[in-house]
Every structure is written in C-alpha cells, then in structure tokens.
N, C-alpha and C positions, 0 to 999 in steps of 0.2 A: 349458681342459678342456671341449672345444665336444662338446656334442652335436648331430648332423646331424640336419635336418627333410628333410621332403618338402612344404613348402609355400614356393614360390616367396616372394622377401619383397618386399612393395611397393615403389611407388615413393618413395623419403623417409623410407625406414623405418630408414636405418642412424642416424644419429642419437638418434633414440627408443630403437633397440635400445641403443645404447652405454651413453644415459645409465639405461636398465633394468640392464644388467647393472652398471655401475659401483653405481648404489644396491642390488645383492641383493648384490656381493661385497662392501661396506661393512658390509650388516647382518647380514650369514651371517659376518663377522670379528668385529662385533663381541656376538652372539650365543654364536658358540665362546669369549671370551674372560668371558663372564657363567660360560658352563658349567664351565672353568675353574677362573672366582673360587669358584663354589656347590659344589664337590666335595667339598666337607666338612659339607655340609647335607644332600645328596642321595646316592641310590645311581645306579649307571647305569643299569640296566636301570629304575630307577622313573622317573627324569629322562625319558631316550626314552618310555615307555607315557605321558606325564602330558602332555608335548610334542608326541608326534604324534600320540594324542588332540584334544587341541584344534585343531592344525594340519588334522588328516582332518575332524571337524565343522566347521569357517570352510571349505575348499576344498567341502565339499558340498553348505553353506549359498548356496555362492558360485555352482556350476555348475551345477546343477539350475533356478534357475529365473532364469539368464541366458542359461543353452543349452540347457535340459530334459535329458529323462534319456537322452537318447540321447548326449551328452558326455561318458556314464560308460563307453560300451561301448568294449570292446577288441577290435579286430583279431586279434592271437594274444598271447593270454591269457598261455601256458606262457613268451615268452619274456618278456612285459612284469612278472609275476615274478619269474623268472632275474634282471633288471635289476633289480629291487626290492630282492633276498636279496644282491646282491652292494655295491646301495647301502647296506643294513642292515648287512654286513659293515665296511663302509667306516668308517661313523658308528660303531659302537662301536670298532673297533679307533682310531681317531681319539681318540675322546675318552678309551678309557681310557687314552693316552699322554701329555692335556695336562698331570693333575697331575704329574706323573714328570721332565718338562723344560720350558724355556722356550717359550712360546706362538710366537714367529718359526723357533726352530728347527725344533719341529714343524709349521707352514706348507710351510719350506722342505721337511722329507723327505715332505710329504704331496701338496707341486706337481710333484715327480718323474713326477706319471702320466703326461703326455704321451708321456714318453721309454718307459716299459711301455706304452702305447698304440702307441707305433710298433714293439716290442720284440713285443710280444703278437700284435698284428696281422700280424705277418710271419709269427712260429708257425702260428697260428691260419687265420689268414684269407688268407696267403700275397702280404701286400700287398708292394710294395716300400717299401725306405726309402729307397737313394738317397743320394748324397752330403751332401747338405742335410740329411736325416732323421739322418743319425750324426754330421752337427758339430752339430747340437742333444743327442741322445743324448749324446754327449762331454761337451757345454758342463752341461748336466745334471750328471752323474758328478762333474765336475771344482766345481761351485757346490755341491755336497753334503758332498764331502771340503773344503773351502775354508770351508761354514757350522757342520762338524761336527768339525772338527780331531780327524781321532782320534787317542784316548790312553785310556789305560785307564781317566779321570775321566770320560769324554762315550762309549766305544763300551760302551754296555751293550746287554743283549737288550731291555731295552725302547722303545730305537732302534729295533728292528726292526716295532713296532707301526706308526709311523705311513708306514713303505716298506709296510707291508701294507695299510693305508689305499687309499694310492696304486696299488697292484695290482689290488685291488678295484674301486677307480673307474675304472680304466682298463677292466677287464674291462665293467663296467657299460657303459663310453662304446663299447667295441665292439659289443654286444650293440644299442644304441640305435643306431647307425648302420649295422650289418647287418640285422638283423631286427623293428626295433619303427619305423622312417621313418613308419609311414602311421597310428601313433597319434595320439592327442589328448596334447598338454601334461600339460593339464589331468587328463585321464584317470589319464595317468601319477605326476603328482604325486600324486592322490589313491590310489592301490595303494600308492604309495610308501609313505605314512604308514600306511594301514589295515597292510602289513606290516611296519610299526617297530612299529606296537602287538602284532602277532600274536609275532612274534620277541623282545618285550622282556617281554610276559607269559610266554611259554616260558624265559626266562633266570629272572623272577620262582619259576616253579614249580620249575625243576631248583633254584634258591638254598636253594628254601625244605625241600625232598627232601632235599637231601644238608648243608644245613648247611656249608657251609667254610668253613675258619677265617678270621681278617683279616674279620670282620663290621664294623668300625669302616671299611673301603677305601672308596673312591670305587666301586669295580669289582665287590666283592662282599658289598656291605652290600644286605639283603633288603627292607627299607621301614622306612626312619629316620623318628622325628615330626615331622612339617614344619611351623614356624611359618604365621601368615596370610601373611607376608612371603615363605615359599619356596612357599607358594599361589600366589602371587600373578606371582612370577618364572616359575614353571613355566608359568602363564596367559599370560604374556607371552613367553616364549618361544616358544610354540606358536603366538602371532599373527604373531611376526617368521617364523617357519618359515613361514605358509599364505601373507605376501608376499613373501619370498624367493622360493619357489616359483611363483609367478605373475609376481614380475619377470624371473624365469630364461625360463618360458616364453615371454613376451611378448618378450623380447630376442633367442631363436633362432626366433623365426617372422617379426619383424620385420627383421629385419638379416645379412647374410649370416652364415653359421659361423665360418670364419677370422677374421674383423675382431671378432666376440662372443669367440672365444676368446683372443685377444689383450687383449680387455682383461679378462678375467677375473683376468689374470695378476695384476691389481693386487689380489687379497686379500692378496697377500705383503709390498705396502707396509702397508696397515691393518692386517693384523697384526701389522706391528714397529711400528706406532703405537701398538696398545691394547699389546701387551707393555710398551712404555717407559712409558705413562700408567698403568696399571692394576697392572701388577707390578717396573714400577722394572728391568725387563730392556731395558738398553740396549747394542743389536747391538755387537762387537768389528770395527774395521774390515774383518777376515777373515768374518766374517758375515757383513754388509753385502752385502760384494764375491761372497760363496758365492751368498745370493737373488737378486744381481740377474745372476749368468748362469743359475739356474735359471730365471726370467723372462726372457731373455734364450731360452734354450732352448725354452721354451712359445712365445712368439713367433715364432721361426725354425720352429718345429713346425706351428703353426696358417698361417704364412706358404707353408708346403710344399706347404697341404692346400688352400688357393685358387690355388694355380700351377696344382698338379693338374686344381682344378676348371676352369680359363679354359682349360685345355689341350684338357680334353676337351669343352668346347663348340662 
C-alpha cells in the first residue's frame, strides 16, 4: 500500500528502505494486535485520542529541533487533511472490526486496498489498469472469497468494516500520490495524529451527547477507568505509532515505491503470526491460501506501478 514521494531515492537506499518498512509493518501488526487484546479495557475513540496524543507529542518533539519548524509547514493544507480524514476513517473503521473476527481475516479484507486503488483510480483519476492491474484485482477478489468462505457464520455486516478500512486507505494512497508528492513525511505524519485526536475527541463528545446504548463495546463505550497498566499500554502504543510513522517515512523516501510496497505486503504474515500466538487463531488451509493471493495481488499491483514508472523514463 505504497505511497508515492517526490524525492528521488539515494543511491543504496533500497535496502535501508526494506528493512524500514519490514520493522513498521512488524510493529504496526503487532500494535493492532495489543488493540485487539485491550478492547475490553478501552473505548475506541479514547484509545485513538490517548494514542495519537502521544504519537503527535514524540513526532513534534522529534521534528522541530532536528529540522526546525519549517518541517511542520504544508504545501496545500486542504488536501493533506483530505488524506488525514480519510486515514482517521481507515483506523477506526479497522479497529472497530478487530474484536468482531479473527485478527488474519481482518488483515486480509483490510490489504484489499491496492485492488480499490487500482479500482478508484480508474473512476477518479482516470488511470489505466490494464491487463496486469485486473489479474491482481481478480487475484484479490478470488484470496478474499478463499480467506472468508462465505456462509452465513463468517458473511456478516461487520465484514463490511474492514473492506471499508481498505476503501478509505486507498482513497488516502490516491490523494497522497495525486496531490500531497511535494509534502514532508514527517509533516504528514504529524497532521495525521493531531487529526486522530481532533476526530476521536468529536466521537468522545457526540458519545457523551447522545448517550447510546452498548456503553460496555469496545466501539461505544465513552471513557472506561483505566488501570496504571492500560496508562501505560496506551503510552506505549502511541511510541510504537510516532516510529511506525517514521520507519514508514523513512522507507518511501529511501527506497523506490513499488519494491516498499511489495514488502509491505508482509503485515499479512505477522498478522496470522500474532493471531495464532496471541489469540490461538490458527489460519484453515483455505485461509492461508486466500492471504497469500491477496499478497500475491499487492505485489503484482505494486509490480504494475514500477513497470509503469521505468516505462516512462
């Protein structure tokens, strides 16, 4: 799920970049899989404000006086927003889908973006897809029905959360490779969080306004009492977020996009890792075989988007 830079990437930088993204989608898996475990402690919209809270303070602390404050300014504002709201969209719909099913399944309907990337982009932005762009699409579709066997035990509507996950983030990955190329990372990253807190305190205040019922959910519970222990998770969450966020950076400015978004593909393994260590969900052969053409399909996707690029140099 590559986002495109505008900064040519060094010489020797692909390596560095690999092994950046391989440790952010490591600890952004196994981060999702804490929030997960703690959804019986936390509410979401308090998790995100407490999370990206700290995340927005560490990325602030971090870029101000390694790049001064001209590292904070934004080129056009209105869209690097856009791309903010639609990442905040991403993340809640996301997480309130994990307690609901298995941590690998929701992986797998959540790495669908690429194939809505190529799907979107056509609408939208009138890109082509191309023969190669729809055997991924396919291969996608076909790893989805293959991870999710439908039946009336596994197609419920709240399947439908983490495919909207994935629409979201797609929408996001378009918007950052049409109109936000000449941002800062870093800049980016930090909006990101200031509006998970802006977005999670507005859910805090409609919660607290209208009262609805299911106060005990992960989803609409208003501010549960947190031991020092879920202080303390929440702390640490929000650290793993501010270097996620920085190994993310640091790996699409180093390393070309295609070959970064190819290996991104591997949160799909670590997450059927922490699912079978952490909640004893061990993938059905039919699983298995569903992730790894959805990964299959991200790669032939990101594989499309460097042909592309060598074509037109």
């Amino acid at each position: 799920m590559a986002w495109k830079s505008d900064h040519t990437p060094p010489s020797g930088g692909t390596t560095h970049g690999i092994i950046a993204i391989l440790a952010a989608v490591s600890l952004l898996s196994f981060s999702d899989a804490l929030v997960k475990m703690s959804g019986d402690n936390f509410g979401l919209a308090q998790l995100v404000l407490l999370r990206s809270t700290v995340a927005a303070v560490l990325l602030a602390a971090w870029l101000v006086p390694m790049h001064g404050r001209s590292s904070l300014r934004l080129t056009r504002r209105g869209w690097v927003w856009a791309r903010s709201l639609c990442l905040a969209a991403m993340w809640l719909s996301y997480y309130a889908a994990l307690p609901a099913m298995s941590f690998a399944l929701a992986a797998a309907c959540y790495y669908t973006a690429p194939a809505w990337m190529a799907l979107l982009g056509r609408v939208l932005l009138g890109m082509t897809i191309g023969g190669r762009g729809w055997t991924a699409v396919a291969l996608s579709l076909a790893g989805v029905l293959l991870a999710v066997s439908p039946s009336t035990n596994t197609f419920t509507p709240l399947l439908l959360l983490p495919f909207t996950a994935a629409i979201f983030y797609a929408l996001a990955g378009l918007i950052t490779w049409s109109r936000c190329q000449a941002e800062s990372p870093g800049a980016m990253a930090l909006t990101l969080n200031v509006c998970l807190v802006c977005v999670a305190a507005a859910a805090l205040l409609l919660l607290s306004l209208f009262q609805p019922g299911g106060k005990e959910s992960f989803v609409l519970a208003l501010w549960p009492r947190l031991t020092l222990a879920d202080w303390s998770l929440a702390f640490g969450l929000g650290c793993l977020l501010a270097v996620i966020a920085t190994a993310v950076a640091t790996a699409y400015r180093v390393a070309p996009t295609p070959v970064v978004g190819v290996f991104d593909t591997a949160y799909l393994g670590f997450a059927a890792v922490w699912s079978t260590v952490f909640f004893g969900d061990i993938p059905t052969a039919w699983e298995a075989l569903g992730i790894a053409l959805i990964a299959c399909s991200a790669i032939l996707m990101n594989g499309r988007r460097q042909q592309r690029t060598e074509n037109a140099c």
